[in-house]
N, CA, C and O atoms as a CHARMM CRD file, in Angstrom:
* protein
*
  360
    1    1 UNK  N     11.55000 -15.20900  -4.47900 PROA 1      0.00000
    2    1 UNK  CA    11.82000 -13.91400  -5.05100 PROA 1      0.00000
    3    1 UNK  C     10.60200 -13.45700  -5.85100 PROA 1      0.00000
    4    1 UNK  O     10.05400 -14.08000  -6.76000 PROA 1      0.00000
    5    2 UNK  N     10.24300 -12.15100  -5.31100 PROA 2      0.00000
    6    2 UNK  CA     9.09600 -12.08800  -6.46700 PROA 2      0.00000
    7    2 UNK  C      9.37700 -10.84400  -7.55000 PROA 2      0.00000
    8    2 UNK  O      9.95700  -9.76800  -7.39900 PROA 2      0.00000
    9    3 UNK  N      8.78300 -11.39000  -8.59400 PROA 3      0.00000
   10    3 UNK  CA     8.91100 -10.40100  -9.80100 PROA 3      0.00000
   11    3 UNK  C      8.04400  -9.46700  -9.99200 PROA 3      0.00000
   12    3 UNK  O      6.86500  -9.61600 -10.31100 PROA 3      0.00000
   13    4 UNK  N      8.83900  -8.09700  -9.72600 PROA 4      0.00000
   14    4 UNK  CA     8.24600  -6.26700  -9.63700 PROA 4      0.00000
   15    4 UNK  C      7.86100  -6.16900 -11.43000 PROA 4      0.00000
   16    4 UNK  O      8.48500  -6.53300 -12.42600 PROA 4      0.00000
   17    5 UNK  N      7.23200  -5.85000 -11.33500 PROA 5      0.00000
   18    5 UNK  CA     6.51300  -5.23700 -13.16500 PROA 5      0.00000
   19    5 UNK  C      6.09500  -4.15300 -12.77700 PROA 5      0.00000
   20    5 UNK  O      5.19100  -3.88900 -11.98400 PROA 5      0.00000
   21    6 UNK  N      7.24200  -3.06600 -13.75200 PROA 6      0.00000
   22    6 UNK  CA     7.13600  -1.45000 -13.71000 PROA 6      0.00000
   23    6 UNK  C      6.80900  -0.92600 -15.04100 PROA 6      0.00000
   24    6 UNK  O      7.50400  -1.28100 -15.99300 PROA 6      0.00000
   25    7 UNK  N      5.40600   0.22400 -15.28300 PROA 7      0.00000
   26    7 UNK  CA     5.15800   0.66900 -15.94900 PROA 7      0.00000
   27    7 UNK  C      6.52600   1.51000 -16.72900 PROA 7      0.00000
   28    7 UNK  O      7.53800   1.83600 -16.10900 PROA 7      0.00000
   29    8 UNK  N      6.37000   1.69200 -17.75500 PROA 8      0.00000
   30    8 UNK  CA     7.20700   2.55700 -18.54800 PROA 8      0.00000
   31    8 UNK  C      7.55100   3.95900 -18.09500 PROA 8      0.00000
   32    8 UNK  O      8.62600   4.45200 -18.43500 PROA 8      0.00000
   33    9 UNK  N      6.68900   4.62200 -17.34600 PROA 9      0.00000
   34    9 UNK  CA     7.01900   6.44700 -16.89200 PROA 9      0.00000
   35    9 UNK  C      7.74200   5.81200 -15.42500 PROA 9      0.00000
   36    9 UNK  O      8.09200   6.60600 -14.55200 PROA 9      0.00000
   37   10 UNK  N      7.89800   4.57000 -15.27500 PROA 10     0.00000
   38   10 UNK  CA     8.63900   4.35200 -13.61500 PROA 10     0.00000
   39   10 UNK  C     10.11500   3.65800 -14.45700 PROA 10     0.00000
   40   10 UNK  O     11.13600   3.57700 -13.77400 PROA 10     0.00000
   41   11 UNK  N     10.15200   3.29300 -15.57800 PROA 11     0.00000
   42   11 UNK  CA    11.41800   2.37400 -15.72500 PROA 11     0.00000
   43   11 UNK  C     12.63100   3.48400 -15.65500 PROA 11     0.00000
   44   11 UNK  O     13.69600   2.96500 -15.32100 PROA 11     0.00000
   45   12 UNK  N     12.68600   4.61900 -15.85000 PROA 12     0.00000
   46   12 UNK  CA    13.63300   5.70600 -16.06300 PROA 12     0.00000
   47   12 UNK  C     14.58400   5.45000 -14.60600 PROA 12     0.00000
   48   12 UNK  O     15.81300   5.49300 -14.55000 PROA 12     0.00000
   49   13 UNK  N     13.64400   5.17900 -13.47900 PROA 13     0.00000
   50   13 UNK  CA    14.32000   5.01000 -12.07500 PROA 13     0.00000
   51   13 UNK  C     15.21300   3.55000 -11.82800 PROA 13     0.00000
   52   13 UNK  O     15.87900   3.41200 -10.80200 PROA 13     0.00000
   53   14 UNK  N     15.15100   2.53400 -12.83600 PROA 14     0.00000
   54   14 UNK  CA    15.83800   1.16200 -12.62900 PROA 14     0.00000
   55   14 UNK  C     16.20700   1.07400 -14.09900 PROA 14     0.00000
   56   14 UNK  O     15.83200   0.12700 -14.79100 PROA 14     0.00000
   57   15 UNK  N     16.89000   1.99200 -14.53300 PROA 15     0.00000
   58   15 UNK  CA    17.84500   1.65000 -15.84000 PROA 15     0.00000
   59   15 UNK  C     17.27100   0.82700 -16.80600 PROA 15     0.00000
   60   15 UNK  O     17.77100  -0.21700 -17.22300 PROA 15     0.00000
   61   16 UNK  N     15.89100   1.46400 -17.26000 PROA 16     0.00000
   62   16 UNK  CA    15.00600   0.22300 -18.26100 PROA 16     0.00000
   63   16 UNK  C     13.85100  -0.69700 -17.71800 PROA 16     0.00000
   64   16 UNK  O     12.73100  -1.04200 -18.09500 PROA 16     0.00000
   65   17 UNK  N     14.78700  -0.95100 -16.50400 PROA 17     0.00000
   66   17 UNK  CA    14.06300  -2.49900 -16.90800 PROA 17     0.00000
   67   17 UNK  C     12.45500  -2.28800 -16.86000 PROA 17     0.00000
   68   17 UNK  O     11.76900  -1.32900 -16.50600 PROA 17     0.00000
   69   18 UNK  N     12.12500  -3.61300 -17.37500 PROA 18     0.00000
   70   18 UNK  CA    10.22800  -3.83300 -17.55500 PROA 18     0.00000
   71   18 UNK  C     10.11800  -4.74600 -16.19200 PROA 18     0.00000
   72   18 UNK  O      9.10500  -4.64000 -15.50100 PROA 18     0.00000
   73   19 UNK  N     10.89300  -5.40400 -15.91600 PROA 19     0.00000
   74   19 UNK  CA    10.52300  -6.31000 -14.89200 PROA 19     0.00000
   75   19 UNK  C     11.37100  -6.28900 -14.29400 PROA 19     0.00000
   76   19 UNK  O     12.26400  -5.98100 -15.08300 PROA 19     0.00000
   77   20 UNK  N     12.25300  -6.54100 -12.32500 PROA 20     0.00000
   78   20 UNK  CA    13.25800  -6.96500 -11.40800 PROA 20     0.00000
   79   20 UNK  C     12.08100  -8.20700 -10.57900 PROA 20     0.00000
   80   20 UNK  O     10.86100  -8.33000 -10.47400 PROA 20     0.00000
   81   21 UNK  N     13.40900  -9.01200 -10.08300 PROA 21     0.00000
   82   21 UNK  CA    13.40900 -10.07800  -9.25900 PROA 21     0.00000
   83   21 UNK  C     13.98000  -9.36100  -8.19900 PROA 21     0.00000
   84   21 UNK  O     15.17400  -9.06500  -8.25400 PROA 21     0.00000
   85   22 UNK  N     12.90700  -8.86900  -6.71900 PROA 22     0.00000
   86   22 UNK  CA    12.92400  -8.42100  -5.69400 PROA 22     0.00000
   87   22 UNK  C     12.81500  -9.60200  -4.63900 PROA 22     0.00000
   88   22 UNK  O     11.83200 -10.32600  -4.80300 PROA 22     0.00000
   89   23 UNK  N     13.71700  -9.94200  -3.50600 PROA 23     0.00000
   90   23 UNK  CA    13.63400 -10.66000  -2.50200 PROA 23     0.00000
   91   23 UNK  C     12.47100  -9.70700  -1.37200 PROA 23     0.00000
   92   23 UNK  O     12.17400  -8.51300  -1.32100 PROA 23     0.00000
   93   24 UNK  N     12.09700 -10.76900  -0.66700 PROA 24     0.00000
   94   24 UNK  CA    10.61700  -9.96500   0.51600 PROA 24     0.00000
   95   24 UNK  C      9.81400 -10.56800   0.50300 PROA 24     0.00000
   96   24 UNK  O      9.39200 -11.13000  -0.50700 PROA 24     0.00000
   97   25 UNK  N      9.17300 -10.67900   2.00700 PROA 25     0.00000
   98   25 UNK  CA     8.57700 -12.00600   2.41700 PROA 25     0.00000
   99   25 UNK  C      6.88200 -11.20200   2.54800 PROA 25     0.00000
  100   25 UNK  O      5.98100 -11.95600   2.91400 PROA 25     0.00000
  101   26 UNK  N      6.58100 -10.00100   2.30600 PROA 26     0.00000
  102   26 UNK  CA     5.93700  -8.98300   2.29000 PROA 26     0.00000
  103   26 UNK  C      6.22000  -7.83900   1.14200 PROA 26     0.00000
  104   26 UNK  O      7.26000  -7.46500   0.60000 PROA 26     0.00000
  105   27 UNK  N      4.98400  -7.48800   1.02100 PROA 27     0.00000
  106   27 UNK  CA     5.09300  -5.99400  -0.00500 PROA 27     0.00000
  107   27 UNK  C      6.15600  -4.77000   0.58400 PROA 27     0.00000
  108   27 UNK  O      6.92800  -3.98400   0.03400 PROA 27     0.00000
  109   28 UNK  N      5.87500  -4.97100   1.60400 PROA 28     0.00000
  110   28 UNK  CA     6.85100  -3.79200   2.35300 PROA 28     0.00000
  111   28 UNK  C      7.86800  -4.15100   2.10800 PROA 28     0.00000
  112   28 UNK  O      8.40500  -3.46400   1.24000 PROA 28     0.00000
  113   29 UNK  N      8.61300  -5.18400   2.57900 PROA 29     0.00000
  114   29 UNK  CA     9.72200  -5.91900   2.18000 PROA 29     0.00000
  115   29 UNK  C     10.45500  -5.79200   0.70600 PROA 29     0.00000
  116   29 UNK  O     11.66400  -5.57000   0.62800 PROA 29     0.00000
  117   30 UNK  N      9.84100  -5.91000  -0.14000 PROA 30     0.00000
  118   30 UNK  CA     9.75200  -5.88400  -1.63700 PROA 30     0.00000
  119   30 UNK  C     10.22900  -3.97600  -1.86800 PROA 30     0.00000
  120   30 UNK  O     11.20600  -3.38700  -2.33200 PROA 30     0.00000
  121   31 UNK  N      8.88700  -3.55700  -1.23400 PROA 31     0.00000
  122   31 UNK  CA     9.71700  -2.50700  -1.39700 PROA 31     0.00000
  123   31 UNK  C     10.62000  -1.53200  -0.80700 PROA 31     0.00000
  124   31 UNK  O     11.30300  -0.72200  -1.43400 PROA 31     0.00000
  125   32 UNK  N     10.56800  -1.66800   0.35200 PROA 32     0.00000
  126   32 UNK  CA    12.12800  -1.42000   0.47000 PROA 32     0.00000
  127   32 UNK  C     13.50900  -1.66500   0.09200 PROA 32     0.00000
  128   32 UNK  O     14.45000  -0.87500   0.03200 PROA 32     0.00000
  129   33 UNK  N     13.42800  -3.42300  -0.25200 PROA 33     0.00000
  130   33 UNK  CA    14.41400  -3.39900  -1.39400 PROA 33     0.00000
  131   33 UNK  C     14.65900  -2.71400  -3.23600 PROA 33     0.00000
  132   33 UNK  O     15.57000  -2.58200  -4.05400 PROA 33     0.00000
  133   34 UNK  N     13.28500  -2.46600  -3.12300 PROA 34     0.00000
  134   34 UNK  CA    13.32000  -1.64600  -4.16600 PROA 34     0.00000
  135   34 UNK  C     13.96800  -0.44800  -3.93400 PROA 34     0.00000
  136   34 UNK  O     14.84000  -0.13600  -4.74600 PROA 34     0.00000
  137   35 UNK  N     13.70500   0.40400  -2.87300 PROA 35     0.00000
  138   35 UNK  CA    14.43000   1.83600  -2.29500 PROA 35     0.00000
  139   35 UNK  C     15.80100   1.62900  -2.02300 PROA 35     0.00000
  140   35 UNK  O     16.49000   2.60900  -1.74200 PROA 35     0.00000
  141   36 UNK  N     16.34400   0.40400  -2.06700 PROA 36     0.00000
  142   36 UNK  CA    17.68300   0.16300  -1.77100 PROA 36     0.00000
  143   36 UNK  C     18.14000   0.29200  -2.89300 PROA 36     0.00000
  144   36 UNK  O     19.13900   0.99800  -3.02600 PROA 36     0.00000
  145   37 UNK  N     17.59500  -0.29700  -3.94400 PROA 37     0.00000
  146   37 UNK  CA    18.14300  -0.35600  -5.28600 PROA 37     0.00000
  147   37 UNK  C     18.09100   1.18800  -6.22800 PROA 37     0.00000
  148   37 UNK  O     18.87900   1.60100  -7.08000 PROA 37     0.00000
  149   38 UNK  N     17.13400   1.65700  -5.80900 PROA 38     0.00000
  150   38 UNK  CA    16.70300   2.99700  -6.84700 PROA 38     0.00000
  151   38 UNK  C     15.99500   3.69000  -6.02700 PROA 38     0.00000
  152   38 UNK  O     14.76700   3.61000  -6.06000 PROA 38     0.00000
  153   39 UNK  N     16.73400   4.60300  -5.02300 PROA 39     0.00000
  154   39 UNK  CA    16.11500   5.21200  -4.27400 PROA 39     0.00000
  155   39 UNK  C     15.30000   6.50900  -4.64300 PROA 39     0.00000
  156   39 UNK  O     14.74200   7.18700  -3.78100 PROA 39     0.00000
  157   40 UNK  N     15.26600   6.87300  -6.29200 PROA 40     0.00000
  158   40 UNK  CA    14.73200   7.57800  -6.61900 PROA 40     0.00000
  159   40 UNK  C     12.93600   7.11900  -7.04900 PROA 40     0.00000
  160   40 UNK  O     12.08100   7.90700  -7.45300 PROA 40     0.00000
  161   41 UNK  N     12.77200   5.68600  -6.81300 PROA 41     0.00000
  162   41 UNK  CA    11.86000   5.16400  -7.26700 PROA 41     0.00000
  163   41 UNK  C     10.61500   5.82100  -6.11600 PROA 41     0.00000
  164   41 UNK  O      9.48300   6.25800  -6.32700 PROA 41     0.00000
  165   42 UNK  N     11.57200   5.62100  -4.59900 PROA 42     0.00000
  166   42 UNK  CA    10.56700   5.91600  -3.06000 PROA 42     0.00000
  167   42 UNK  C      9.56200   6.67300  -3.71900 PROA 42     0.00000
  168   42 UNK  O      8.63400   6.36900  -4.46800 PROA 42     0.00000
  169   43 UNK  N      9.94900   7.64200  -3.28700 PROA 43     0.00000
  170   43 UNK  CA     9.15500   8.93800  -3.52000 PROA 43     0.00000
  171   43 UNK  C      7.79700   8.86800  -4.51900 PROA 43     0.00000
  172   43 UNK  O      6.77100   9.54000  -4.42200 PROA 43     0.00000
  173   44 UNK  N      8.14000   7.81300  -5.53000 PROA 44     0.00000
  174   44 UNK  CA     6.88600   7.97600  -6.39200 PROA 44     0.00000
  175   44 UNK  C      6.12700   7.11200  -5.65700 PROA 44     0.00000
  176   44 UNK  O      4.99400   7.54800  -5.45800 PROA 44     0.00000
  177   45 UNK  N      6.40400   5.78800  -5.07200 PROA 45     0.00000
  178   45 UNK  CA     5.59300   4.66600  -4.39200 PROA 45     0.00000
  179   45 UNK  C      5.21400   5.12000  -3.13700 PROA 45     0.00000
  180   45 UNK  O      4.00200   5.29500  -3.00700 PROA 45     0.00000
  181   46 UNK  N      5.92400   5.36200  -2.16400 PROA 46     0.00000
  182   46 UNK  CA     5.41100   5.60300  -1.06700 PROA 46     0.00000
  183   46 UNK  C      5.54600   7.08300  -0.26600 PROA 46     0.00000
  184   46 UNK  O      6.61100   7.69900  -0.31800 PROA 46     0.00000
  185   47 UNK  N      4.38000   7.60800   0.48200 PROA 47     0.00000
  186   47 UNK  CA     4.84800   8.95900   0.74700 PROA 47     0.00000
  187   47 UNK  C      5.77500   8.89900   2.29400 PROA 47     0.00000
  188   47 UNK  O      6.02600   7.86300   2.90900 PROA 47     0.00000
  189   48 UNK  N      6.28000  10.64100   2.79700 PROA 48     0.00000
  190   48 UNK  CA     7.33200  10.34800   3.70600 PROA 48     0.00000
  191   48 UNK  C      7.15300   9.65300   4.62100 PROA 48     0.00000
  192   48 UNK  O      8.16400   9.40000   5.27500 PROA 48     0.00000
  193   49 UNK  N      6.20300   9.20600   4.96000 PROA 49     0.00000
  194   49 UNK  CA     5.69300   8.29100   6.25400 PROA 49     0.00000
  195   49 UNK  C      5.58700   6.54600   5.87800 PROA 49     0.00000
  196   49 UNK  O      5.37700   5.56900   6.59700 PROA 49     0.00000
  197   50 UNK  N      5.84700   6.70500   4.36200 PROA 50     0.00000
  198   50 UNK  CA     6.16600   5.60900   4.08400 PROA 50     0.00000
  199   50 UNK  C      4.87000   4.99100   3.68000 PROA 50     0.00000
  200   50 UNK  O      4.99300   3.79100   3.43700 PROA 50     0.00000
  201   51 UNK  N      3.61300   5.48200   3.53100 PROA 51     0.00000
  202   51 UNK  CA     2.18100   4.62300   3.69800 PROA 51     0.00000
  203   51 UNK  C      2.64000   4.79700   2.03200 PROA 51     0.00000
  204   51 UNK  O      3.50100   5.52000   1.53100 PROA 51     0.00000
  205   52 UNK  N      1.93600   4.07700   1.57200 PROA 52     0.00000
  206   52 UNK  CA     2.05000   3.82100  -0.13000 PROA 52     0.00000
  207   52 UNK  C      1.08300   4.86100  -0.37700 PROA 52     0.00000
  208   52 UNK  O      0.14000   5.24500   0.31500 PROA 52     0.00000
  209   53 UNK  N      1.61500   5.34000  -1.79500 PROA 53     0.00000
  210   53 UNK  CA     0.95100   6.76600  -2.39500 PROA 53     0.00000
  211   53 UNK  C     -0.40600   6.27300  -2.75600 PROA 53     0.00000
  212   53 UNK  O     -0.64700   5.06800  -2.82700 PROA 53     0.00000
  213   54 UNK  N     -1.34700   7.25200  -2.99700 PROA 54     0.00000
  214   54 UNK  CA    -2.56500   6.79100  -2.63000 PROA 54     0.00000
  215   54 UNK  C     -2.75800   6.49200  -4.88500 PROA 54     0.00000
  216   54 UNK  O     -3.48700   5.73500  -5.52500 PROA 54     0.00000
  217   55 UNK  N     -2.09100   7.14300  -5.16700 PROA 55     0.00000
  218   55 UNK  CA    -2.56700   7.46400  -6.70600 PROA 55     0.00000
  219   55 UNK  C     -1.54400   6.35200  -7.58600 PROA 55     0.00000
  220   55 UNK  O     -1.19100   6.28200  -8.76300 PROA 55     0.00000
  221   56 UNK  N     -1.33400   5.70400  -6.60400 PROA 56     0.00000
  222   56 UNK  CA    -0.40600   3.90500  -7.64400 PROA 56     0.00000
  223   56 UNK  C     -1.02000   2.95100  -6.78100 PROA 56     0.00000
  224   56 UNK  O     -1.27300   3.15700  -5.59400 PROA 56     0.00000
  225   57 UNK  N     -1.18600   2.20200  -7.23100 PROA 57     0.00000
  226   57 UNK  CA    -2.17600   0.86100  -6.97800 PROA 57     0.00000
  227   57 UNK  C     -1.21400  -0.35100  -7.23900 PROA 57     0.00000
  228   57 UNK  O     -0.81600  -0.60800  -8.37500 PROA 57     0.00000
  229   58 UNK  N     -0.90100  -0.99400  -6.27000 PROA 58     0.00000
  230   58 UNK  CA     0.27000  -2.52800  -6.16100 PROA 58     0.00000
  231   58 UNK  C     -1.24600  -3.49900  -6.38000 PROA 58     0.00000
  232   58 UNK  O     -2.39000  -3.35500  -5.94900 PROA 58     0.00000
  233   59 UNK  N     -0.55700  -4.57400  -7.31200 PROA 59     0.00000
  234   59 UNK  CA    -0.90700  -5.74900  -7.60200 PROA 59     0.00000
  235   59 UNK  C     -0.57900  -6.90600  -7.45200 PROA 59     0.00000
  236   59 UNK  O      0.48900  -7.22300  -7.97600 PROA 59     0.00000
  237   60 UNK  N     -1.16500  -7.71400  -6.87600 PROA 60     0.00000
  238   60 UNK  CA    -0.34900  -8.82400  -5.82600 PROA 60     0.00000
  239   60 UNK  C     -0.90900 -10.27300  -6.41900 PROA 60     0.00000
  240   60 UNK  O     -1.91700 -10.87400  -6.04500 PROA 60     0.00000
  241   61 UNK  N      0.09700 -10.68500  -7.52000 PROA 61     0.00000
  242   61 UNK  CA    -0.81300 -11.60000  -8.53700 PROA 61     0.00000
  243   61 UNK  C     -2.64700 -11.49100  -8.41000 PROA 61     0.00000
  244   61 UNK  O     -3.63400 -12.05700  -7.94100 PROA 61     0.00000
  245   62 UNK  N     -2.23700 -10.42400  -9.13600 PROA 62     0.00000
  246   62 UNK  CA    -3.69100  -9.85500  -9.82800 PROA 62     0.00000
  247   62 UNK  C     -4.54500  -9.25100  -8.59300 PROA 62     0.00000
  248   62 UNK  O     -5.64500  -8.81700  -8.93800 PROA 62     0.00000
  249   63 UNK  N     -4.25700  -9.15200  -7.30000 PROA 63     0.00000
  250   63 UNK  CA    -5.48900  -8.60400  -6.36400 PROA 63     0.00000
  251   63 UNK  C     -4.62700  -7.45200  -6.17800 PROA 63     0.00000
  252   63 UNK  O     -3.40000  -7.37300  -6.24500 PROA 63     0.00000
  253   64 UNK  N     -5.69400  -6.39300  -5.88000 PROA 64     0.00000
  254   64 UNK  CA    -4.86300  -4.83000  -5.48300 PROA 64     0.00000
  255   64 UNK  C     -4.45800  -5.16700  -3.86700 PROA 64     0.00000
  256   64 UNK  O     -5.30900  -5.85200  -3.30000 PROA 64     0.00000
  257   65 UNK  N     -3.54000  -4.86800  -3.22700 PROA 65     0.00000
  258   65 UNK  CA    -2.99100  -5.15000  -2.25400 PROA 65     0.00000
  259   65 UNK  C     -3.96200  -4.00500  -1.10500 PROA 65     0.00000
  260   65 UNK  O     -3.73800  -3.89500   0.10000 PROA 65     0.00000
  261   66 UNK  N     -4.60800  -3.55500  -1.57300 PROA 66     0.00000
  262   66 UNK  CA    -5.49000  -2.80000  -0.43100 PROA 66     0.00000
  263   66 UNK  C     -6.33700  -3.01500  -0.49700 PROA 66     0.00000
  264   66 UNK  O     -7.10900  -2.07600  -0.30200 PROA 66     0.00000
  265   67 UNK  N     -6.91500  -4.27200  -0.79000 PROA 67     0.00000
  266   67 UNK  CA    -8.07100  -5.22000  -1.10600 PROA 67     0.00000
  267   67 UNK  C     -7.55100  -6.10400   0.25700 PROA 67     0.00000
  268   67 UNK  O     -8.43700  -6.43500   1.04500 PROA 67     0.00000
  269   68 UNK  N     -6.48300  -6.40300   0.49100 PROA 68     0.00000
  270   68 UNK  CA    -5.58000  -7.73600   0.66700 PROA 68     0.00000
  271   68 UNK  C     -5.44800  -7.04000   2.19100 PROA 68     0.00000
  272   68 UNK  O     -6.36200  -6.69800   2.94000 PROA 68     0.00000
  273   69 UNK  N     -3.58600  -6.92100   2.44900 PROA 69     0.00000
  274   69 UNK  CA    -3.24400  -6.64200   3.85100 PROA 69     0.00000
  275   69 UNK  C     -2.37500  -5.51800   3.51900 PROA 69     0.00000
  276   69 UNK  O     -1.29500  -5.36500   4.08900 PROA 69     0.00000
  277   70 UNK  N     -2.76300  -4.80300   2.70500 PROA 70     0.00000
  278   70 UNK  CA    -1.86000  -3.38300   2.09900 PROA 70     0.00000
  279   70 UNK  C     -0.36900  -3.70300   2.18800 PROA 70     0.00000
  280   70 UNK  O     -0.25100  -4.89400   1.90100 PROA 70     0.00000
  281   71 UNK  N      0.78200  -3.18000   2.45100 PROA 71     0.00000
  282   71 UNK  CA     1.85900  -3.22200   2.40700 PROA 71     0.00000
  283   71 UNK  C      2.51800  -4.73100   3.52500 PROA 71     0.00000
  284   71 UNK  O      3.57400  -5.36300   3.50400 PROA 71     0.00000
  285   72 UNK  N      1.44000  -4.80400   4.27700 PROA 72     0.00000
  286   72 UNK  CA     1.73500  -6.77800   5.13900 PROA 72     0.00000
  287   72 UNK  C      1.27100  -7.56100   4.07800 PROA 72     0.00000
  288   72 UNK  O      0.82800  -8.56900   4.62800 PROA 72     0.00000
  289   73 UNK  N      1.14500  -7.65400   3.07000 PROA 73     0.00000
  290   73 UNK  CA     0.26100  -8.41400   2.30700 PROA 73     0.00000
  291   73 UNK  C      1.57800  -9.12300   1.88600 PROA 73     0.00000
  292   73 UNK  O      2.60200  -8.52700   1.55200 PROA 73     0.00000
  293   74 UNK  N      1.42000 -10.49500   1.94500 PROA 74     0.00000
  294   74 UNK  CA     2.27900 -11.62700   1.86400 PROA 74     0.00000
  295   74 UNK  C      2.63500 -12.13600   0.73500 PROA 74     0.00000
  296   74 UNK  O      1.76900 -12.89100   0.29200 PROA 74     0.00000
  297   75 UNK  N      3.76900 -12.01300  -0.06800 PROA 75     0.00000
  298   75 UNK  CA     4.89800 -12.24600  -0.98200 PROA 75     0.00000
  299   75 UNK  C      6.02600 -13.49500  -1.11900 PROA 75     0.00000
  300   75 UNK  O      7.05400 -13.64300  -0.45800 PROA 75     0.00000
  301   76 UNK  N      5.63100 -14.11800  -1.91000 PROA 76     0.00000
  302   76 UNK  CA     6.30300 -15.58300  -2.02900 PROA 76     0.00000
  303   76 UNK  C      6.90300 -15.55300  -3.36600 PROA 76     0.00000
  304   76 UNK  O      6.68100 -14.69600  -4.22200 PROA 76     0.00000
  305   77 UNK  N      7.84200 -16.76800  -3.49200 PROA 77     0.00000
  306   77 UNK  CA     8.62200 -17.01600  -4.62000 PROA 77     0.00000
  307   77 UNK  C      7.74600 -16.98100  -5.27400 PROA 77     0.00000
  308   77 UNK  O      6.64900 -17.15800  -4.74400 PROA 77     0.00000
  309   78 UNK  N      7.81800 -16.75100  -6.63600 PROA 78     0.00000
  310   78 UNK  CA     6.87600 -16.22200  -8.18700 PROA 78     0.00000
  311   78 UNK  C      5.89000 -15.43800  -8.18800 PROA 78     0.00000
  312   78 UNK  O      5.05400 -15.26800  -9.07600 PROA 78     0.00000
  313   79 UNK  N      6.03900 -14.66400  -6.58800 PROA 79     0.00000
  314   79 UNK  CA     4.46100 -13.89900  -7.38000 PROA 79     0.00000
  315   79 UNK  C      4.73900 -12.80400  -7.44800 PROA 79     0.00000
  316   79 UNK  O      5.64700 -12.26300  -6.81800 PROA 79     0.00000
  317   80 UNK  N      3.90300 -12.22500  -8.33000 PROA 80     0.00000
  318   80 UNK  CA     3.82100 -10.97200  -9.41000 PROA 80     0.00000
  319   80 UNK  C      3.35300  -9.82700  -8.71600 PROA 80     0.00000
  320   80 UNK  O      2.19300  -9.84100  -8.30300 PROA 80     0.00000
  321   81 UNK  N      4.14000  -8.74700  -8.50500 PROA 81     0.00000
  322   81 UNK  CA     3.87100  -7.51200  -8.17500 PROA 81     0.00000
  323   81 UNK  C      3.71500  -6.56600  -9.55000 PROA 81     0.00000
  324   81 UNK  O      4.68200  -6.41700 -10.29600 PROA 81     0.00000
  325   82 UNK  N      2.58400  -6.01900  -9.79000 PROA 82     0.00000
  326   82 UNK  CA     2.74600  -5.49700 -10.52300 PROA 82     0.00000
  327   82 UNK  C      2.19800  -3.70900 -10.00900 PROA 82     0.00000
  328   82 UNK  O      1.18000  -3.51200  -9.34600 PROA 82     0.00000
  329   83 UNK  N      2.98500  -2.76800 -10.42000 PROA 83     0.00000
  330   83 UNK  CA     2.45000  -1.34600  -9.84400 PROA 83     0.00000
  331   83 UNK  C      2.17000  -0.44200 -10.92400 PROA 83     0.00000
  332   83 UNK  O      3.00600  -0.10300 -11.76200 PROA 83     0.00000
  333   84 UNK  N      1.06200  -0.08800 -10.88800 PROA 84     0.00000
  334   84 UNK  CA     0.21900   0.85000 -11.85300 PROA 84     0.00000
  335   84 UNK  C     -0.14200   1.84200 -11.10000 PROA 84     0.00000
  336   84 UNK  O     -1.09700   1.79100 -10.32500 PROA 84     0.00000
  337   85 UNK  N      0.90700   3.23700 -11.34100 PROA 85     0.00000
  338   85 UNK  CA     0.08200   4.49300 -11.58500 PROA 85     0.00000
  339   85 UNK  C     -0.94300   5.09100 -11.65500 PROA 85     0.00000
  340   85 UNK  O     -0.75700   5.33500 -12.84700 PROA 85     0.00000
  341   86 UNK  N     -1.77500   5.50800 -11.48100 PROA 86     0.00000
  342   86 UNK  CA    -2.97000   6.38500 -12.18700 PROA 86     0.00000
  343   86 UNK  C     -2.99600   7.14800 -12.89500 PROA 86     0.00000
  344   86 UNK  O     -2.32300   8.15900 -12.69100 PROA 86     0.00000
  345   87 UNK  N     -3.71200   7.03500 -13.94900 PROA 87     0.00000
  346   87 UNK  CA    -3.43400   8.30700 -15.04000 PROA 87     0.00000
  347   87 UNK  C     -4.96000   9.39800 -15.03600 PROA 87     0.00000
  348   87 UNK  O     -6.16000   9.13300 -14.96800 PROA 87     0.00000
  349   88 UNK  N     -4.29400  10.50900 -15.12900 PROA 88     0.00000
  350   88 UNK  CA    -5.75100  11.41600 -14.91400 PROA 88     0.00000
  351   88 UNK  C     -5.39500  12.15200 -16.63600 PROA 88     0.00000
  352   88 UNK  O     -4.44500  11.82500 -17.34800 PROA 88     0.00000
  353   89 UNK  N     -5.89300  12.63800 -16.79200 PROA 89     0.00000
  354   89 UNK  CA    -6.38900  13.33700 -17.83500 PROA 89     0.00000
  355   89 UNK  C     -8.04900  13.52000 -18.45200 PROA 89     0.00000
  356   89 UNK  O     -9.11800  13.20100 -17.93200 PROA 89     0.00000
  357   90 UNK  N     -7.76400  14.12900 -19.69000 PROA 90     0.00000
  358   90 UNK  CA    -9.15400  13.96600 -20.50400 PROA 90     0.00000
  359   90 UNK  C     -9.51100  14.84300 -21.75500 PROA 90     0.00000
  360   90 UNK  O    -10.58200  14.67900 -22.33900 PROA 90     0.00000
């Protein structure tokens, strides 16, 4: 099972939480069970075609997953997804 770590402007979509224990043998995997759970979450992660939004960046114990095998990128018990946003301003 690996553990999702959601920024604070994403927790509004999973009732709080800072962290879920997502089953998925893959990122894709992971998140689609995420869309099962909080289907309001999709939309911010991935666009309608499903390719992951270009302006949040998945972390796949610590490597950006589009470094890696993007959404095939391989997911095992304990490891850490973590998804960061981009923030623009100035």
């Amino acid at each position: 099972m690996a553990r999702v770590c959601l920024p604070s402007m994403l927790r509004t979509y999973v009732d709080g939480a800072k962290e879920l224990d997502v089953d998925g043998a893959t990122l894709q995997q992971v998140l689609d069970a995420l869309r099962e759970r909080s289907p309001g979450l999709e939309r911010r992660l991935r666009d309608e075609r499903g390719a992951l939004r270009r302006y949040v960046n998945f972390y796949i114990d610590g490597d950006e997953c589009r470094l890696l095998d993007g959404q095939d990128t391989a997911v095992g018990a304990r490891t850490e997804v973590m998804i960061i946003p981009s923030v623009a301003g100035g």
